[in-house]
TORFIMI-841023 format. One record per residue (C-alpha): x, y, z; residue in one letter. Coordinates in steps of 0.02 Angstrom, whole numbers, plus 50000, padded with zeros to 5 digits. Layout:
BEGIN
<rec><px>X</px><py>Y</py><pz>Z</pz><code>a</code></rec>
...
! end
This chain:
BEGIN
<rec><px>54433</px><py>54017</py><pz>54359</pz><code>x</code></rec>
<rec><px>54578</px><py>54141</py><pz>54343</pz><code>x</code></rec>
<rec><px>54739</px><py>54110</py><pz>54435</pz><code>x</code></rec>
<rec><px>54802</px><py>54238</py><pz>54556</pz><code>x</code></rec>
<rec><px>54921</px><py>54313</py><pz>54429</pz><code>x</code></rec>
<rec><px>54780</px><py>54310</py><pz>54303</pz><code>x</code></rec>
<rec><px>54660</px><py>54406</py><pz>54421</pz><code>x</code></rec>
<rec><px>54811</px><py>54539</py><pz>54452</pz><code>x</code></rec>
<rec><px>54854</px><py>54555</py><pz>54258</pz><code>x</code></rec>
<rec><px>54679</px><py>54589</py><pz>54217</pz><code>x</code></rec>
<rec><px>54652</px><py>54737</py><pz>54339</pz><code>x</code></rec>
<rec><px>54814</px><py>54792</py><pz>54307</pz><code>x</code></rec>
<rec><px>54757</px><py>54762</py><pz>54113</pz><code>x</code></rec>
<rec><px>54590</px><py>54889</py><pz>54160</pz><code>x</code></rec>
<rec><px>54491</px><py>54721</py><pz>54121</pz><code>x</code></rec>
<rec><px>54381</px><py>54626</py><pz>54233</pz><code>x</code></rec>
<rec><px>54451</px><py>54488</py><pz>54326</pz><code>x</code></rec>
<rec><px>54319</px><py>54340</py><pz>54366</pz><code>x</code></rec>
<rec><px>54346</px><py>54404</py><pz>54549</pz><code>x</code></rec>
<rec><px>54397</px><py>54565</py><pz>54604</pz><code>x</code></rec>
<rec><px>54562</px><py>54525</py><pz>54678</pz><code>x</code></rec>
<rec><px>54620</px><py>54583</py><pz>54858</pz><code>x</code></rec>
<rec><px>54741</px><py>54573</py><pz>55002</pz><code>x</code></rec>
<rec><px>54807</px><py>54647</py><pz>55143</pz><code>x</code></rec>
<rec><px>54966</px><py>54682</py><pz>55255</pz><code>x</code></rec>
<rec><px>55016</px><py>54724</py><pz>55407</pz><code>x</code></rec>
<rec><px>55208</px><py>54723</py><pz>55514</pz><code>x</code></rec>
<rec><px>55276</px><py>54571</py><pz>55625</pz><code>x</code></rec>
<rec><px>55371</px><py>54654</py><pz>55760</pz><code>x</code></rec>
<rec><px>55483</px><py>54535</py><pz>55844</pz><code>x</code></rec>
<rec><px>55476</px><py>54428</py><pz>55681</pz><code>x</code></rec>
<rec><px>55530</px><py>54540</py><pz>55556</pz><code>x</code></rec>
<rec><px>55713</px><py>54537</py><pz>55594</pz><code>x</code></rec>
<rec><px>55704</px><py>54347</py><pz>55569</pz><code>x</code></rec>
<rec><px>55688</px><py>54310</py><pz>55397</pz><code>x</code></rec>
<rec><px>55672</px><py>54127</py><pz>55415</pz><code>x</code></rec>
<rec><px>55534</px><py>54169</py><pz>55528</pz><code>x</code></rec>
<rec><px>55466</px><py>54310</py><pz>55434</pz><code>x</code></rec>
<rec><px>55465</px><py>54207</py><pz>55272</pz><code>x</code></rec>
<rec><px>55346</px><py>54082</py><pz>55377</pz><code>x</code></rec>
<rec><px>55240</px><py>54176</py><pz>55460</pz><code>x</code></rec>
<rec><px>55185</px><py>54273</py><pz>55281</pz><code>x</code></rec>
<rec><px>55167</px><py>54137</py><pz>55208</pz><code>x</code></rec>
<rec><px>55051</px><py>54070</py><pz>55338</pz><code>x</code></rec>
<rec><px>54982</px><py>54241</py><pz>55340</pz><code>x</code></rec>
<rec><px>54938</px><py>54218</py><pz>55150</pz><code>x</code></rec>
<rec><px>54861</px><py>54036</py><pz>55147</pz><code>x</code></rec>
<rec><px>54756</px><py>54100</py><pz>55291</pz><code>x</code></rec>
<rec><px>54666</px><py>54244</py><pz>55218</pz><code>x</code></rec>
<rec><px>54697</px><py>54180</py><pz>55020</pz><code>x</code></rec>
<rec><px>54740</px><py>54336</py><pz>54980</pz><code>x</code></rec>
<rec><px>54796</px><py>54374</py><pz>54777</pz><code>x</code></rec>
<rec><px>54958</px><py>54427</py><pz>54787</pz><code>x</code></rec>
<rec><px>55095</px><py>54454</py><pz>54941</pz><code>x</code></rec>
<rec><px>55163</px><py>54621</py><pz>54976</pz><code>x</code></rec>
<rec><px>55305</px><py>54579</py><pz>55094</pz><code>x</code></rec>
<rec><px>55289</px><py>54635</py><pz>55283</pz><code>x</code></rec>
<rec><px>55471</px><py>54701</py><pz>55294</pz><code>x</code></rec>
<rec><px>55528</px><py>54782</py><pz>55428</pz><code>x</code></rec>
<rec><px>55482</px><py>54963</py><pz>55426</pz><code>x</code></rec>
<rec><px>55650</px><py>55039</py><pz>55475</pz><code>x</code></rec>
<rec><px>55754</px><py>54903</py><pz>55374</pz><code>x</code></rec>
<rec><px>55827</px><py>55042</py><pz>55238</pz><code>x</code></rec>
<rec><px>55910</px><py>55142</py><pz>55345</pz><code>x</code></rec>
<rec><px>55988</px><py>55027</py><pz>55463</pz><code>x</code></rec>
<rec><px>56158</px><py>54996</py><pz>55388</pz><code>x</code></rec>
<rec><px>56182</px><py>55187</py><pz>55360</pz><code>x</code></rec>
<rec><px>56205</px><py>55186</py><pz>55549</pz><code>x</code></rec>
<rec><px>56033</px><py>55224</py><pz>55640</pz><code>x</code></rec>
<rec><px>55970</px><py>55106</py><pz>55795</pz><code>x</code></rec>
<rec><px>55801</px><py>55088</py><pz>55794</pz><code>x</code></rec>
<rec><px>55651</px><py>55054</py><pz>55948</pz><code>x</code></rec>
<rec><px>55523</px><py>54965</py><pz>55888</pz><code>x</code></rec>
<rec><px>55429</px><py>54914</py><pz>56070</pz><code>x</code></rec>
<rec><px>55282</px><py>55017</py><pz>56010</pz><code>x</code></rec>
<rec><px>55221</px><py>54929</py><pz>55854</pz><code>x</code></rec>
<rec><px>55130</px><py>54786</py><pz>55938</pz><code>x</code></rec>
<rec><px>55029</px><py>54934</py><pz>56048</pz><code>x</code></rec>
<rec><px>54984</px><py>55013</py><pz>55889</pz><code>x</code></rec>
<rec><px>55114</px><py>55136</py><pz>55883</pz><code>x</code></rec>
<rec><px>55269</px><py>55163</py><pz>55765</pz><code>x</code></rec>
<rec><px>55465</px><py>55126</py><pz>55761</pz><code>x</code></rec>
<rec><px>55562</px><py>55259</py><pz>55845</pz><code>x</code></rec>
<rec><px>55745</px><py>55312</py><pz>55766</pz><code>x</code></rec>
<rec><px>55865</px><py>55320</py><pz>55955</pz><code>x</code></rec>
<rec><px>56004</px><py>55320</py><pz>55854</pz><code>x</code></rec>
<rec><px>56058</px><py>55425</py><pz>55696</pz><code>x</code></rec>
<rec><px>56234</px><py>55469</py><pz>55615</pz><code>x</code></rec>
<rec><px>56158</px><py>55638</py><pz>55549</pz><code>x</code></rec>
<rec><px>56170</px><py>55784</py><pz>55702</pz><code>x</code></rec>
<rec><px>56253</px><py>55919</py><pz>55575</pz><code>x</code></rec>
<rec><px>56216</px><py>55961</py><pz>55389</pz><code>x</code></rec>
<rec><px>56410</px><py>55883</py><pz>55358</pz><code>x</code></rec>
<rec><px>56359</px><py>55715</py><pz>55436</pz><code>x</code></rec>
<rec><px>56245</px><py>55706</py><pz>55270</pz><code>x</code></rec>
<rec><px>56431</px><py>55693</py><pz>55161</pz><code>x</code></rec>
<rec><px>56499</px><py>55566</py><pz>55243</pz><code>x</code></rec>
<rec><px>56354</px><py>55432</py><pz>55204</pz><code>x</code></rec>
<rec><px>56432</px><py>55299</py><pz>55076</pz><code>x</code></rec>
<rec><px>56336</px><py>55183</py><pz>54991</pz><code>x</code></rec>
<rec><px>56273</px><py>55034</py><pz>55081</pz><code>x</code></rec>
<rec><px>56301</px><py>54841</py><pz>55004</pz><code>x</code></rec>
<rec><px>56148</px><py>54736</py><pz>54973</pz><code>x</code></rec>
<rec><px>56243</px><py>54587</py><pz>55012</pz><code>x</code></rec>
<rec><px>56251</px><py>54619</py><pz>55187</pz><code>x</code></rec>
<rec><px>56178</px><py>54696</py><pz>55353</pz><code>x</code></rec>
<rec><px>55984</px><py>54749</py><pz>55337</pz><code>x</code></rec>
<rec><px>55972</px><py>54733</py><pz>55155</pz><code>x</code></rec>
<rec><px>56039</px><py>54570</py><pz>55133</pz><code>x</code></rec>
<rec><px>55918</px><py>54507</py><pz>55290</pz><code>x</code></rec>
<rec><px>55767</px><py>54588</py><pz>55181</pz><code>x</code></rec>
<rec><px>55839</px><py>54500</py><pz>55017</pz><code>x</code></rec>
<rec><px>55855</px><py>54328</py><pz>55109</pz><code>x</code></rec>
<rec><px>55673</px><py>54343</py><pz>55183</pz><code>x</code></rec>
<rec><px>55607</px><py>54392</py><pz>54990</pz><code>x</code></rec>
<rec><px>55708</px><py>54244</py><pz>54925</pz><code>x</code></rec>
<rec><px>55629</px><py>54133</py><pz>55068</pz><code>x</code></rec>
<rec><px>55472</px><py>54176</py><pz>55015</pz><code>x</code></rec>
<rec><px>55477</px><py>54161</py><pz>54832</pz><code>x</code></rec>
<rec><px>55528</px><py>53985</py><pz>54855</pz><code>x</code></rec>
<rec><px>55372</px><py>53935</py><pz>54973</pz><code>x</code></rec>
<rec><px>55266</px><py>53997</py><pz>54830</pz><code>x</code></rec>
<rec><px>55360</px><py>53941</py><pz>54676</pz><code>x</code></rec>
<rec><px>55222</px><py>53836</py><pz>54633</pz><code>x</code></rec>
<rec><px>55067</px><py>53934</py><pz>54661</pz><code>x</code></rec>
<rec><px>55040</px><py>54065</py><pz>54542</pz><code>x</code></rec>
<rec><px>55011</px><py>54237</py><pz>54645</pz><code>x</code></rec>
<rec><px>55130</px><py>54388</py><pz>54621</pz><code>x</code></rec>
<rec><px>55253</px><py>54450</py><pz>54752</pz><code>x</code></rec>
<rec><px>55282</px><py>54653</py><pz>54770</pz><code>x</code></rec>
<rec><px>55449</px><py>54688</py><pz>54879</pz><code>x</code></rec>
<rec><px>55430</px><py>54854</py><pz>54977</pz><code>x</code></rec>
<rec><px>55556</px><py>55008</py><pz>54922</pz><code>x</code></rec>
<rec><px>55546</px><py>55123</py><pz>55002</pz><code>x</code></rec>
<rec><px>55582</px><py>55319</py><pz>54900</pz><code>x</code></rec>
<rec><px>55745</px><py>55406</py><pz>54950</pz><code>x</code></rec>
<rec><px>55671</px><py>55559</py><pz>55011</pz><code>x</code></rec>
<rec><px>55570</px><py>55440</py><pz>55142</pz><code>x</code></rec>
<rec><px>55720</px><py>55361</py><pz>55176</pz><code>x</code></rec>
<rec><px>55841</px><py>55526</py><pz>55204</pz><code>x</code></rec>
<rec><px>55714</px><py>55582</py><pz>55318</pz><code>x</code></rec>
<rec><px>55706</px><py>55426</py><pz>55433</pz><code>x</code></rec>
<rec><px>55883</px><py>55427</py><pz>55448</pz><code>x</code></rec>
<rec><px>55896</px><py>55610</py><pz>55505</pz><code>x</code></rec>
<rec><px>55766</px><py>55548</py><pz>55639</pz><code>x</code></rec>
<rec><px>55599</px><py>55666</py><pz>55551</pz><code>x</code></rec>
<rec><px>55745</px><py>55822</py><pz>55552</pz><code>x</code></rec>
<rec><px>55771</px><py>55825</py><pz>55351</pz><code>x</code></rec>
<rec><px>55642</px><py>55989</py><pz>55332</pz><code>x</code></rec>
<rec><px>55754</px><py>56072</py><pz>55462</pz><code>x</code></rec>
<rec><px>55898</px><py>56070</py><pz>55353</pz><code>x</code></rec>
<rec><px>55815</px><py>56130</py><pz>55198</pz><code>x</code></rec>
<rec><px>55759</px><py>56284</py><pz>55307</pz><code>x</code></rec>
<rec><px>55930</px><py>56304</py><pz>55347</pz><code>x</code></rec>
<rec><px>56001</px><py>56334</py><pz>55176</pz><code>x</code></rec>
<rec><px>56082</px><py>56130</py><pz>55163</pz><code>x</code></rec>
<rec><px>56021</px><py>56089</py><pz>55019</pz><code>x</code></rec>
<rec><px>56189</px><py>56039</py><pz>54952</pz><code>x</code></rec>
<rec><px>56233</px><py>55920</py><pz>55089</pz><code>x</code></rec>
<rec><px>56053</px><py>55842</py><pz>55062</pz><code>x</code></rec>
<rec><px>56065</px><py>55813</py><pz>54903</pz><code>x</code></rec>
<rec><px>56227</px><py>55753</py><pz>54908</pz><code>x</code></rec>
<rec><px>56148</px><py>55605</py><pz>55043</pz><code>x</code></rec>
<rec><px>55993</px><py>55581</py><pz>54915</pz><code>x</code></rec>
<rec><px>56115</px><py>55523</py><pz>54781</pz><code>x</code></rec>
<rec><px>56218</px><py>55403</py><pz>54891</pz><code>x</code></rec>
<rec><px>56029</px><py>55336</py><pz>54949</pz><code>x</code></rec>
<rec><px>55976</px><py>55320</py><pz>54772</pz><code>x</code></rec>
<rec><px>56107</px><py>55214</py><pz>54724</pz><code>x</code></rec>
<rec><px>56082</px><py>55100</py><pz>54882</pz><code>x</code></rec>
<rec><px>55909</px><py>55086</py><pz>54845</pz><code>x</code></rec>
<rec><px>55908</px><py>55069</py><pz>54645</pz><code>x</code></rec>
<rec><px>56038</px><py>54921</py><pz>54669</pz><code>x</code></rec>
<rec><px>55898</px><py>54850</py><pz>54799</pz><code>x</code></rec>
<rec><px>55764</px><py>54869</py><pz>54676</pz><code>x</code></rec>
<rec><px>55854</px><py>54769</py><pz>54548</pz><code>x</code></rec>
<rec><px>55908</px><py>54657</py><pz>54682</pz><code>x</code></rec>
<rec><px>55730</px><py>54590</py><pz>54725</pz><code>x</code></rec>
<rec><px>55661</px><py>54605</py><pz>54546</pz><code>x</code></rec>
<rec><px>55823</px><py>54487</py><pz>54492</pz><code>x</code></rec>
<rec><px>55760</px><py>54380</py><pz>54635</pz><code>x</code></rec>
<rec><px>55601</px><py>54348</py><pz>54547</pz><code>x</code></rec>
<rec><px>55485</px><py>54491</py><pz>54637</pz><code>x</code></rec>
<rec><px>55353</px><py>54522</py><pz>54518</pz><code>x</code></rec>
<rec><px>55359</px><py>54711</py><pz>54561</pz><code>x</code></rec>
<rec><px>55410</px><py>54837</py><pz>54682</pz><code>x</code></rec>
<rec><px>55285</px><py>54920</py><pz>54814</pz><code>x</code></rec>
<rec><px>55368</px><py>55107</py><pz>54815</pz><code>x</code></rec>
<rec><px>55334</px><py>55186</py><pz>54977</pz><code>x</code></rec>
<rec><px>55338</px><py>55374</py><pz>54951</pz><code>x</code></rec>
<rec><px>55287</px><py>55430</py><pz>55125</pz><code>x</code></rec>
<rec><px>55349</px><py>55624</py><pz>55111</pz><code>x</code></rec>
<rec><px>55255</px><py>55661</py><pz>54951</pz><code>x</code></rec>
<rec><px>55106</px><py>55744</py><pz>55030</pz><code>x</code></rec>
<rec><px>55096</px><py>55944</py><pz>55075</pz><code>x</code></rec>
<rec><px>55061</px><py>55920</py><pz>55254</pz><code>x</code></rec>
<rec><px>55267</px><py>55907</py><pz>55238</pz><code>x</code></rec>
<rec><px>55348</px><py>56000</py><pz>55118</pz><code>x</code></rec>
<rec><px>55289</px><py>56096</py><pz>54967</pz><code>x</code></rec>
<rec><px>55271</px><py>56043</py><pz>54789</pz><code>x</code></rec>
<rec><px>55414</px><py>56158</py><pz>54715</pz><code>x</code></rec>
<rec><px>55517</px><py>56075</py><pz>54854</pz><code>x</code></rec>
<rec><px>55485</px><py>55891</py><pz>54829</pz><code>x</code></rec>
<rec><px>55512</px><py>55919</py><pz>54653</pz><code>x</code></rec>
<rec><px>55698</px><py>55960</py><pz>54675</pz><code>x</code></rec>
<rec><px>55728</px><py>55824</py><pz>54833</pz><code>x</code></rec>
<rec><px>55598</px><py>55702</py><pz>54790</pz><code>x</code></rec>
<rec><px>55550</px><py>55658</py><pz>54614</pz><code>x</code></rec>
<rec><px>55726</px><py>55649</py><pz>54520</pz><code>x</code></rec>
<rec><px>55742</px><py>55528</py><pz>54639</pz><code>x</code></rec>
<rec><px>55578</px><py>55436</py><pz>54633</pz><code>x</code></rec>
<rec><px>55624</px><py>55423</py><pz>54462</pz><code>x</code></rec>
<rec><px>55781</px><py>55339</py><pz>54455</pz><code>x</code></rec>
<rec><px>55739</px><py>55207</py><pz>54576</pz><code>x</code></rec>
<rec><px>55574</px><py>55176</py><pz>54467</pz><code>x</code></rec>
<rec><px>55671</px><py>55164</py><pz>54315</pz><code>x</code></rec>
<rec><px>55788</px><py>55041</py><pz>54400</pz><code>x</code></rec>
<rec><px>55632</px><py>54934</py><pz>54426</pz><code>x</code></rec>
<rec><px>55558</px><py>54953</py><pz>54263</pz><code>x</code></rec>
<rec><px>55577</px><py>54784</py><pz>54221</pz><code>x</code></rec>
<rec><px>55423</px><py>54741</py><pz>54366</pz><code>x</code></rec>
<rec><px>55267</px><py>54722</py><pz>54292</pz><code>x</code></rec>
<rec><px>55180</px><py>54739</py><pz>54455</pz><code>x</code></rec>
<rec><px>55263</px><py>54901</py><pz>54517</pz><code>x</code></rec>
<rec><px>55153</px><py>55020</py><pz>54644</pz><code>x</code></rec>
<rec><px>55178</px><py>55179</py><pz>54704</pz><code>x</code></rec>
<rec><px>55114</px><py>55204</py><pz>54914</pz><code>x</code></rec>
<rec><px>55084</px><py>55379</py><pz>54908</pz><code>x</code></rec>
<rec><px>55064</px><py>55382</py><pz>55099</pz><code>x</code></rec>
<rec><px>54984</px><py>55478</py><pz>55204</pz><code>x</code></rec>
<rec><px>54850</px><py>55639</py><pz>55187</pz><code>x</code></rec>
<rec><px>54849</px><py>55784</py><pz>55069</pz><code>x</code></rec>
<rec><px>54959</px><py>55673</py><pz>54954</pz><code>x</code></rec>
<rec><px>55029</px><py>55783</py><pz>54792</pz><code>x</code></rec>
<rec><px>54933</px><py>55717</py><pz>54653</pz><code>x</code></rec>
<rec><px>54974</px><py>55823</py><pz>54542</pz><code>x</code></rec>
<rec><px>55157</px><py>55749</py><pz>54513</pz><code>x</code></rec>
<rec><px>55124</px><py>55552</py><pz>54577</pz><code>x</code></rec>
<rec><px>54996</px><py>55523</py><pz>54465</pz><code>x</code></rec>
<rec><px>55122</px><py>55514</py><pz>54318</pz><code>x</code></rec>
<rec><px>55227</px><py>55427</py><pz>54400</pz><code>x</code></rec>
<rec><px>55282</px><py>55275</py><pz>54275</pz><code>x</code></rec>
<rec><px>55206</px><py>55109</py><pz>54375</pz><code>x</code></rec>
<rec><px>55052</px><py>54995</py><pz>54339</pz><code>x</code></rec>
<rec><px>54967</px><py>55010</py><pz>54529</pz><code>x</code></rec>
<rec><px>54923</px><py>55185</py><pz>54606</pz><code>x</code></rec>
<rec><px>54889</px><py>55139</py><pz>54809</pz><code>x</code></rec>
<rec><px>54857</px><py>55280</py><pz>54923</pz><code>x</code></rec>
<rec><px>54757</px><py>55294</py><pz>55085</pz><code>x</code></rec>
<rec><px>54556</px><py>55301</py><pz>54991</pz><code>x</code></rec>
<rec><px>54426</px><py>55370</py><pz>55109</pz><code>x</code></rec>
<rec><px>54545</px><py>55423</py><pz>55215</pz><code>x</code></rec>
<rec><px>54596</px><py>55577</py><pz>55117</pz><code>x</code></rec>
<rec><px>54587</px><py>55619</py><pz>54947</pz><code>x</code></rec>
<rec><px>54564</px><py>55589</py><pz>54803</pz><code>x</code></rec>
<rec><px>54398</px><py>55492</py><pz>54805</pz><code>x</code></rec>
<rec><px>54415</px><py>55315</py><pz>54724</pz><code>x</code></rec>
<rec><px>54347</px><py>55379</py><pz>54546</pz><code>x</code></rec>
<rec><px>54442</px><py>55528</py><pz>54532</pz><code>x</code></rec>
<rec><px>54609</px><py>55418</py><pz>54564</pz><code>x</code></rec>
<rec><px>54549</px><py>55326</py><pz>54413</pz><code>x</code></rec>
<rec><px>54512</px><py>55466</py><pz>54315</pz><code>x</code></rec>
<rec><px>54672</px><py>55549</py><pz>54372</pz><code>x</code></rec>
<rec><px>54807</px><py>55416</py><pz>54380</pz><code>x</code></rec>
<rec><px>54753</px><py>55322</py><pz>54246</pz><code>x</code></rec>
<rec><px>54821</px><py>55172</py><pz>54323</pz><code>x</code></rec>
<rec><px>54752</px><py>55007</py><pz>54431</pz><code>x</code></rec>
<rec><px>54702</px><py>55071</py><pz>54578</pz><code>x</code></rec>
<rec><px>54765</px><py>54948</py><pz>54769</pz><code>x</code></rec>
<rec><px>54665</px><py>55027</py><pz>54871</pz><code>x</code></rec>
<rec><px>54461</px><py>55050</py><pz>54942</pz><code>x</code></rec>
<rec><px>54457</px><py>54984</py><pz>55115</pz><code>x</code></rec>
<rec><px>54510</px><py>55123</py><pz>55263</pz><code>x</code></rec>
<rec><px>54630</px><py>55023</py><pz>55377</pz><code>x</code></rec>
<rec><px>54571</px><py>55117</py><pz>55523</pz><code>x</code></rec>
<rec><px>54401</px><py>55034</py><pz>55514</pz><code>x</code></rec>
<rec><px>54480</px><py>54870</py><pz>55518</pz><code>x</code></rec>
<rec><px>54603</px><py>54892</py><pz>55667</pz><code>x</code></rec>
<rec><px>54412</px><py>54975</py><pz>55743</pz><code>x</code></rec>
<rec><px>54306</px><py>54798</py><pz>55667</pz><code>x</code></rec>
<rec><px>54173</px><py>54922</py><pz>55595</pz><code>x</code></rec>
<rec><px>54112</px><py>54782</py><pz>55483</pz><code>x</code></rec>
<rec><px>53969</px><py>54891</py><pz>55419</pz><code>x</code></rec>
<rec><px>54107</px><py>55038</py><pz>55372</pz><code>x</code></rec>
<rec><px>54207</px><py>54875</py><pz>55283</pz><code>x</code></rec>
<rec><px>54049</px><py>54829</py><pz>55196</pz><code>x</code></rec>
<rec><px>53996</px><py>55004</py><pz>55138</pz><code>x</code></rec>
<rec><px>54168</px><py>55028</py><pz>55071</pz><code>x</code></rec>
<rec><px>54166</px><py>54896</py><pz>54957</pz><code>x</code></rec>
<rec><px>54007</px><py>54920</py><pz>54899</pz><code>x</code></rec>
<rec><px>54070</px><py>55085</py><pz>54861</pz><code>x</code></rec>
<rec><px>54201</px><py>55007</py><pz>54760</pz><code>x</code></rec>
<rec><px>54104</px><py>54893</py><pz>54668</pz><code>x</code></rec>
<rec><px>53980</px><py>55053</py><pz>54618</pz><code>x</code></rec>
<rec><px>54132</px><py>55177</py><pz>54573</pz><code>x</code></rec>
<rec><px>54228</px><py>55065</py><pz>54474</pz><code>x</code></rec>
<rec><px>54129</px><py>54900</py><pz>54414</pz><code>x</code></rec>
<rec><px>54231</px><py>54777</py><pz>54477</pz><code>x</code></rec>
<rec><px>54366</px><py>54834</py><pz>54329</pz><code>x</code></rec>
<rec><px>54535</px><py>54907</py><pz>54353</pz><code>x</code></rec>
<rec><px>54567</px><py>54903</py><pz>54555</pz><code>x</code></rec>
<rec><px>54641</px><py>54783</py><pz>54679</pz><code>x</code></rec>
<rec><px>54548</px><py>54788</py><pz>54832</pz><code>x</code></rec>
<rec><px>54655</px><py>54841</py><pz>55011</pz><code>x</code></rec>
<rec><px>54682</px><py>54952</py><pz>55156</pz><code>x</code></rec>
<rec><px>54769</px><py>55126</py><pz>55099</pz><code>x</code></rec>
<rec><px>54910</px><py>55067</py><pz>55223</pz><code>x</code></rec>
<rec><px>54979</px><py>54929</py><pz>55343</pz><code>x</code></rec>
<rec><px>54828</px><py>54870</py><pz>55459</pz><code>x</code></rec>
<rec><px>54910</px><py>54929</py><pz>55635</pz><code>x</code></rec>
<rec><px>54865</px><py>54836</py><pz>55783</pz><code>x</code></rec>
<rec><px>54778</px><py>54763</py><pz>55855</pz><code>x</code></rec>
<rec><px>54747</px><py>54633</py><pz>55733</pz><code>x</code></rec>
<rec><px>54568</px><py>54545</py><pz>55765</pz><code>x</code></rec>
<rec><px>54592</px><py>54382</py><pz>55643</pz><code>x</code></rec>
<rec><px>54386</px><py>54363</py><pz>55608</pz><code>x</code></rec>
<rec><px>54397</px><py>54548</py><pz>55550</pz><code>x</code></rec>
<rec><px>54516</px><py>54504</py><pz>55432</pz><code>x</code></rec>
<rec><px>54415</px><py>54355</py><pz>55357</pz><code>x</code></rec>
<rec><px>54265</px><py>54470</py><pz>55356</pz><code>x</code></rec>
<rec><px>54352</px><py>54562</py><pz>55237</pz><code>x</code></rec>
<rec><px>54340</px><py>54409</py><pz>55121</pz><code>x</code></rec>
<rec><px>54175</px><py>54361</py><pz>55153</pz><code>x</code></rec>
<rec><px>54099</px><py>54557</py><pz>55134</pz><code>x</code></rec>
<rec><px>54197</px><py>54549</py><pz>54964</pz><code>x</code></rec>
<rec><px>54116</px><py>54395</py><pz>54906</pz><code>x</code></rec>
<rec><px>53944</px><py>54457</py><pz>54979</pz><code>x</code></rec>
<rec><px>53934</px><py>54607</py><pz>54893</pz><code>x</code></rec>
<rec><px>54004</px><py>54563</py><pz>54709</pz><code>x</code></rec>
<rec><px>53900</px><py>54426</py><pz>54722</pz><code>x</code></rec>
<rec><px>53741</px><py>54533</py><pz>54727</pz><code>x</code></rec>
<rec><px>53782</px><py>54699</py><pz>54611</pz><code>x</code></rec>
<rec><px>53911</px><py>54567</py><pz>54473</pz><code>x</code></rec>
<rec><px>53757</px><py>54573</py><pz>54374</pz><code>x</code></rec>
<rec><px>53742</px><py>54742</py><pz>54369</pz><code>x</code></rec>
<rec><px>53888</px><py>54768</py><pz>54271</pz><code>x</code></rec>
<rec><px>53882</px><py>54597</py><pz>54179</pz><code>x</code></rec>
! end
């Protein structure tokens, strides 16, 4: 039997693991900001499901907390999302005077700390770690509270970029942070690289020079993903993207699992829609992976929701997950034997 990191390295390897490896994520409001608690409760939330590798739950808002924003996060545990109440950016100068933040303090040292934590719970069972990054772009644009388009419209482009560079470094030295911590990889949330909000020609100027840096900060991860999140994601430019994992938000929008294959050429995370599971539709869960299994063999993916599973959390969904996994590779392995 393979080890966790085994069953990773295979898929990531476009081999086929002796199981097709999976997991799952979701946030810890009211824990997250803890990470002595944090650090416990995903490591419970690991052992509990046996899930092949840890992505960790960090908070949501954490990278753009020490550039000055306050955050509300009462919603999450209803199902909703973090709200920004707070932001230092009301005028296109306001986006000079951000200065590089320290990862040896405030929000990014907390996330460090609760990576660290974490690592050392598992330091003798062999299953990767992925620390969640998230892209500058995604970043700039929480910290302007969702206003960032608005200043591209208005001709700011200068005072934008000039922010995206001061972010870049931030986040670069974070990426090498929690890889030097011994993260096997980075998870690289890119959630404005879709054309439901901005075009191509324009996320090629503010987004992937960007993108790029940070991922070649991290190129010592061997476990590196890019979350293309959201709908209408640009495919087009992510898919050469240099990381081992493509994860984006399957069934839910495109493109299908086989044409990410075909596409990204990479080890697909993905195959289960989230929204199913926060709705228990057990047969939708079951279809799904069947639909996996059919697409791809059992070769080259890593089985998970598209996103973080929103509440409400139902804990025997969650194990179904497992047991519809085993169920169905159990049945079509010899198929593709």
């Amino acid at each position: 039997m393979m080890t966790k990191k085994e069953r990773i390295q295979a898929a990531i390897a476009g081999e086929k693991p002796d199981k097709l490896p999976y997991s799952f994520w979701t946030h810890l409001p009211g824990i997250d900001l803890n990470p002595e608690l944090l650090a416990e409760k995903t490591y419970e939330f690991y052992k509990k499901y046996d899930i092949d590798f840890i992505k960790t739950m960090n908070n949501g808002m954490y990278a753009i907390e020490d550039f000055g924003c306050e955050i509300d996060y009462s919603d999450i545990a209803k199902g909703g999302v973090a709200k920004v109440t707070k932001t230092p950016i009301h005028e296109a100068k306001d986006w000079y005077e951000l200065k590089p933040c320290s990862v040896k303090e405030g929000s990014l040292a907390r996330e460090l700390k609760g990576l660290k934590l974490v690592l050392d719970k598992v330091k003798n069972e062999d299953v990767p770690v992925i620390f969640t990054i998230f892209s500058p772009l995604t970043t700039a644009n929480k910290l302007s509270g969702n206003t960032l388009l608005q200043y591209l419209e208005n001709g700011d482009g200068d005072a934008v970029h000039h922010a995206l560079k001061v972010i870049t470094e931030t986040t670069c030295n974070m990426a090498r942070a929690a890889l030097e911590a011994g993260a096997d990889g980075i998870f690289f949330a890119a959630q404005s690289s879709t054309y439901n909000f901005m075009t191509a020609e324009q996320y090629k100027e503010f987004g992937v020079p960007y993108d790029l840096e940070v991922l070649n900060a991290a190129k010592d991860g061997w476990m590196n993903t890019l979350h293309a999140h959201g709908s209408n994601i640009m495919m087009e430019i992510l898919k050469d993207y240099p990381v081992q994992v493509f994860n984006w938000h399957a069934w839910e929008t495109y493109p299908s699992v086989d044409e990410a294959a075909l596409e990204s050429g990479k080890c697909l995370m993905g195959g289960l829609n989230r929204t199913d599971i926060t709705k228990d539709d057990r047969n939708a869960i079951h279809h799904q992976i069947y639909e996996c299994f059919k697409l791809m063999g059992g070769c080259g993916q890593i089985l998970t929701p598209g996103c973080v599973i929103r509440y409400p959390l139902n804990e025997e969904t969650l194990k179904f997950i497992r047991k519809a996994k085993d169920d169905v590779e159990a049945k079509i392995h010899p198929i593709y034997a």
